[in-house]
C-alpha positions as CSV (number, residue, x, y, z in Angstrom):
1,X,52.7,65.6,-12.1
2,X,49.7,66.3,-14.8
3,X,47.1,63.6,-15.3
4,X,49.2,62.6,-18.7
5,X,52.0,62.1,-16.6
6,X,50.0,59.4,-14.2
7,X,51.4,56.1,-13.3
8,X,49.6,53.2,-12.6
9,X,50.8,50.6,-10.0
10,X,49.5,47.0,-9.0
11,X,50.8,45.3,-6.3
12,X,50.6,41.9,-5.0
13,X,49.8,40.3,-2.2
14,X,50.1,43.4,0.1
15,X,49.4,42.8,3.7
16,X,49.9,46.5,4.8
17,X,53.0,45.3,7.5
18,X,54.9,47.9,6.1
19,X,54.8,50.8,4.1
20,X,55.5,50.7,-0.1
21,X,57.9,53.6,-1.0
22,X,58.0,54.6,-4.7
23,X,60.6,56.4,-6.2
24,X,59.9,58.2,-9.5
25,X,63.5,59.5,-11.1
26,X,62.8,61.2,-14.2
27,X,65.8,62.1,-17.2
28,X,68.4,61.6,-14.0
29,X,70.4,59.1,-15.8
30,X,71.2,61.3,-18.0
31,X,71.9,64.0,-16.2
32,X,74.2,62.3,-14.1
33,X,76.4,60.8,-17.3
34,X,76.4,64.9,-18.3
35,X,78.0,65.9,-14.9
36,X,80.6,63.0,-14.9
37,X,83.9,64.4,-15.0
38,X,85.4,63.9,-18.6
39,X,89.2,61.8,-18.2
40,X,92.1,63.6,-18.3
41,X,94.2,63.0,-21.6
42,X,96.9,66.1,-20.6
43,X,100.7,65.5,-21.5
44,X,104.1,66.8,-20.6
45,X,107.7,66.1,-22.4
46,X,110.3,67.7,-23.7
47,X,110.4,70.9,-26.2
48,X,109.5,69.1,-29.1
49,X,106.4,67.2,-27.3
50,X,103.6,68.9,-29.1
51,X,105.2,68.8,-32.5
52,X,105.8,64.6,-31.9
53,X,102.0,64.3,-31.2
54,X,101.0,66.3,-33.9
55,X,103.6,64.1,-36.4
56,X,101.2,61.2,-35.6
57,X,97.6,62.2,-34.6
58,X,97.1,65.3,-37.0
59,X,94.6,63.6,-39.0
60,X,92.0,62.9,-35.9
61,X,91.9,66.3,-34.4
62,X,89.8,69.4,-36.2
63,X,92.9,72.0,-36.6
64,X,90.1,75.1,-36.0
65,X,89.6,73.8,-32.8
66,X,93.1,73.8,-31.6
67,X,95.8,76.0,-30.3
68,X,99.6,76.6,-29.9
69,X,100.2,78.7,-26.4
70,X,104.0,80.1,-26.6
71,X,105.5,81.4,-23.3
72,X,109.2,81.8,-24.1
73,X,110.5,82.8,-20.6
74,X,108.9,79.7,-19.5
75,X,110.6,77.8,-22.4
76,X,107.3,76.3,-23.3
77,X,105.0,75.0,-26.2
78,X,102.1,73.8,-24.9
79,X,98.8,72.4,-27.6
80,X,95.8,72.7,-26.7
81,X,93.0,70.4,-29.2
82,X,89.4,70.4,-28.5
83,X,89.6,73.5,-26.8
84,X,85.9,73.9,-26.4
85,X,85.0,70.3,-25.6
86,X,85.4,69.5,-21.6
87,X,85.1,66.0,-22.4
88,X,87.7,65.7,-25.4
89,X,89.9,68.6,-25.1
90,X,93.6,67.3,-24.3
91,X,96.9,69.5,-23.3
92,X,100.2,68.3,-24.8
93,X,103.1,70.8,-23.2
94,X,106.7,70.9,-24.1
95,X,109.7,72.4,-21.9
96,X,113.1,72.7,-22.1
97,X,114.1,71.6,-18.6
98,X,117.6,73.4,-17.1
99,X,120.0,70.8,-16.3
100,X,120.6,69.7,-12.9
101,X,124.2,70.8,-12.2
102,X,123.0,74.2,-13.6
103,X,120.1,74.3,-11.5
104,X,122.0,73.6,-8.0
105,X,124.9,76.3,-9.2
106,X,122.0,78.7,-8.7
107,X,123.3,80.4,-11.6
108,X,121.1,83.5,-12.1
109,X,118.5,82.5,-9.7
110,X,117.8,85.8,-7.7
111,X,116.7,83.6,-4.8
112,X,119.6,81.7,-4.1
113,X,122.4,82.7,-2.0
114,X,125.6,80.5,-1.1
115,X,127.4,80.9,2.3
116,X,131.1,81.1,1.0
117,X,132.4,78.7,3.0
118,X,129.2,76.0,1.5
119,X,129.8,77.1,-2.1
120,X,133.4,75.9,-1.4
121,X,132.7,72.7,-0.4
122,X,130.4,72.5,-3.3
123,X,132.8,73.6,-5.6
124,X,135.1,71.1,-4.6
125,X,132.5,68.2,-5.3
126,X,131.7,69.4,-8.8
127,X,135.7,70.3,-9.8
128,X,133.9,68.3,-13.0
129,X,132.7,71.1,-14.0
130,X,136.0,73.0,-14.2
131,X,138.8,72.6,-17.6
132,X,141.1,74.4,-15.4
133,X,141.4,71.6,-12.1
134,X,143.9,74.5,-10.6
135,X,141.9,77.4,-10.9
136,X,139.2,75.1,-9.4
137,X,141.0,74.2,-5.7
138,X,142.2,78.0,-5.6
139,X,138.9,79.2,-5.8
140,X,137.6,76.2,-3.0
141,X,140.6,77.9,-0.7
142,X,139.2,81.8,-1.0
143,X,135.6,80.6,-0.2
144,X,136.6,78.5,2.8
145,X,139.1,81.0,3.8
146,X,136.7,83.8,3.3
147,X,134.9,84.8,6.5
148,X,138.4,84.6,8.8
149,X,139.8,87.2,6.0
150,X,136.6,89.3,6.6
151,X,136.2,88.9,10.4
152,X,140.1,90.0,10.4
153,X,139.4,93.1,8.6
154,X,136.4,94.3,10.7
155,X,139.1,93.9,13.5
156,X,141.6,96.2,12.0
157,X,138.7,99.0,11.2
158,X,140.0,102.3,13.2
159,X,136.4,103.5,12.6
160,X,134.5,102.1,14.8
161,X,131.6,103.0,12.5
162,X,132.6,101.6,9.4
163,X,130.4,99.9,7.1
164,X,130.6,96.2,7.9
165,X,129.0,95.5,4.4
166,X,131.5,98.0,3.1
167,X,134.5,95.2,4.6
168,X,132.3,92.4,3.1
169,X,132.5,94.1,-0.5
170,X,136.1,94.8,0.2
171,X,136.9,91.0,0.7
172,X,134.7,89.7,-2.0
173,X,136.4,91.8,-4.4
174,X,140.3,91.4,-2.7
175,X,140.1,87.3,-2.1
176,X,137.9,86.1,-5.1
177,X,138.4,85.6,-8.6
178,X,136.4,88.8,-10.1
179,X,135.1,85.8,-12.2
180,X,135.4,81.9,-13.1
181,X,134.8,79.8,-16.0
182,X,132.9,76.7,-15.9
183,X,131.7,74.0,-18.7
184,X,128.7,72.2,-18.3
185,X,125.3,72.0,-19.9
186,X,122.6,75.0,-19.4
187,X,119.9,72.7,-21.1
188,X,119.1,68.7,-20.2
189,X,121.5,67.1,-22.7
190,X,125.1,66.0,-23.9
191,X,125.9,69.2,-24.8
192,X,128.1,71.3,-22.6
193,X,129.0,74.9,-23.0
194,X,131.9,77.1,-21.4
195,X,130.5,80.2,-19.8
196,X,131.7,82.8,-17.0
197,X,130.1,83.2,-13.4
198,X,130.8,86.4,-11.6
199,X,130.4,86.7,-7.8
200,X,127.6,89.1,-6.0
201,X,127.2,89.6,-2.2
202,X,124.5,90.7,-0.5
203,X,124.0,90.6,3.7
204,X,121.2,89.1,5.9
205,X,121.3,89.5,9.4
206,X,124.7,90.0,9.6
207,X,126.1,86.8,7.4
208,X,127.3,87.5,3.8
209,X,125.4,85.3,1.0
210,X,127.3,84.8,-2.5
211,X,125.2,84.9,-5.3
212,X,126.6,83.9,-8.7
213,X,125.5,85.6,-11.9
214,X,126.5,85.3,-15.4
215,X,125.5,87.1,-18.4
216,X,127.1,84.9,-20.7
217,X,125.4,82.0,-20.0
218,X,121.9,83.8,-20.2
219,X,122.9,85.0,-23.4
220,X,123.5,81.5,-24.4
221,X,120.3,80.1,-23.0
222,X,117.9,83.0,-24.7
223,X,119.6,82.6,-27.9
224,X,119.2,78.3,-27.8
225,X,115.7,79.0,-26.4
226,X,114.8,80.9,-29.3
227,X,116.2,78.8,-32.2
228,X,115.1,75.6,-30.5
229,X,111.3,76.7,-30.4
230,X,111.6,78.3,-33.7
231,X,112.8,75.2,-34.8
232,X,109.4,73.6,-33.4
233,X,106.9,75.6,-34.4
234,X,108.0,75.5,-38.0
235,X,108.0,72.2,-38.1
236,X,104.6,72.8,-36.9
237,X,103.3,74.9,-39.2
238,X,104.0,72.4,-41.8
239,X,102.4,69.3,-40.0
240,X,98.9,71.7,-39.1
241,X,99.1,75.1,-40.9
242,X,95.6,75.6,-39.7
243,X,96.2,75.3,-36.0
244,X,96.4,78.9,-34.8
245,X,99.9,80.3,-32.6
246,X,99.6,82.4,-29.9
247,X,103.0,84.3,-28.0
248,X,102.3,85.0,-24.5
């Protein structure tokens, strides 16, 4: 401390009993407001999330200072405003969400893998999701039925080397359906669509896991993922033509 810096104490009645501690804080107040952590204003919603925000709060946000983030294999429009500000800058993101019964179907999901005889019973729950109630049970039969029709075909092999996934392909292309239609929605939504599902195998320790892919439906799902965030950031662009678009 210099001698301009000097500060002069008097104190009272001061019998010596115990000693005076004095604490000199200088600009700490402040500092400690600066290192407070700024409240989080982030939001998620639907798709069309960051263009409903914008529709009402355009006018209090500098558009130079702002962003649109695109990631279209997320399905995502995410805005960013105040990018450079830690204390003002907010995230408002926007997915399209997969729909429930889709997602549990494990439709084109490289990590999930049905036992037959599960994916029957499961079938059987959501016969909903069939047009064709008949096709529906038939196919419930062929997955329950399916490992007794493969165990009794390893039991016939003469060659006592044969490929055991060689008698797995065999039965999954001899007892099921080299395809089936469902109708239900890709997206969250009303809106159902009719699509094919085709079967794949694949073997893990010995057990057989179905996998069920369809090209149809992720046809369906790129082409409605395109249009629909077209549709947004359009609508964008004429709400805040300054804000800059980035694809990821």
């Amino acid at each position: 401390m210099d001698e301009n810096s000097k500060i002069n104490l008097t104190i009272e009645n001061y019998t010596g009993e115990k000693p005076i501690v004095i604490v000199y804080r200088e600009g700490v107040a402040g500092k400690v407001l600066d290192e407070k952590a700024p409240v989080s204003t982030d939001v998620a919603g639907v798709l069309s999330t960051p263009q409903d925000w914008l529709e009402k709060r355009v006018a209090t946000i500098d558009q130079k200072k702002a962003k649109i983030l695109v990631e279209r294999e997320k399905y995502t429009i995410t805005l960013i405003v105040n990018e450079s500000d830690p204390y003002n800058k907010a995230t408002i993101s926007g997915t399209a969400e997969l729909s429930e019964v889709f997602k549990k179907f494990g439709i084109n999901e490289p990590n999930a893998g049905w036992v037959p005889a599960k994916l029957g019973q499961f079938i059987r729950l959501n016969r909903a999701a069939f047009e064709d109630k008949e096709q529906c049970m038939k196919l419930v039969s062929a997955l329950k039925n399916f490992k007794a029709n493969a165990q009794s075909q390893i039991e016939k092999q003469h060659d006592p080397s044969g490929s055991r996934a060689e008698v797995y392909r065999q039965t999954v292309e001899s007892n099921l359906p080299k395809s089936f239609t469902v109708k239900i929605p890709i997206f969250n939504g009303p809106e159902k669509t009719t699509f094919d599902v085709e079967f794949d195998h694949y073997l893990t320790d010995g057990e057989v896991f179905l996998q069920l892919v369809s090209p149809g439906a992720k046809e369906i799902s790129d082409e409605w993922r395109d249009t629909a965030i077209d549709r947004v950031l359009n609508e964008i662009r004429g709400i805040a033509p300054d804000i800059a678009i980035l694809e990821a």
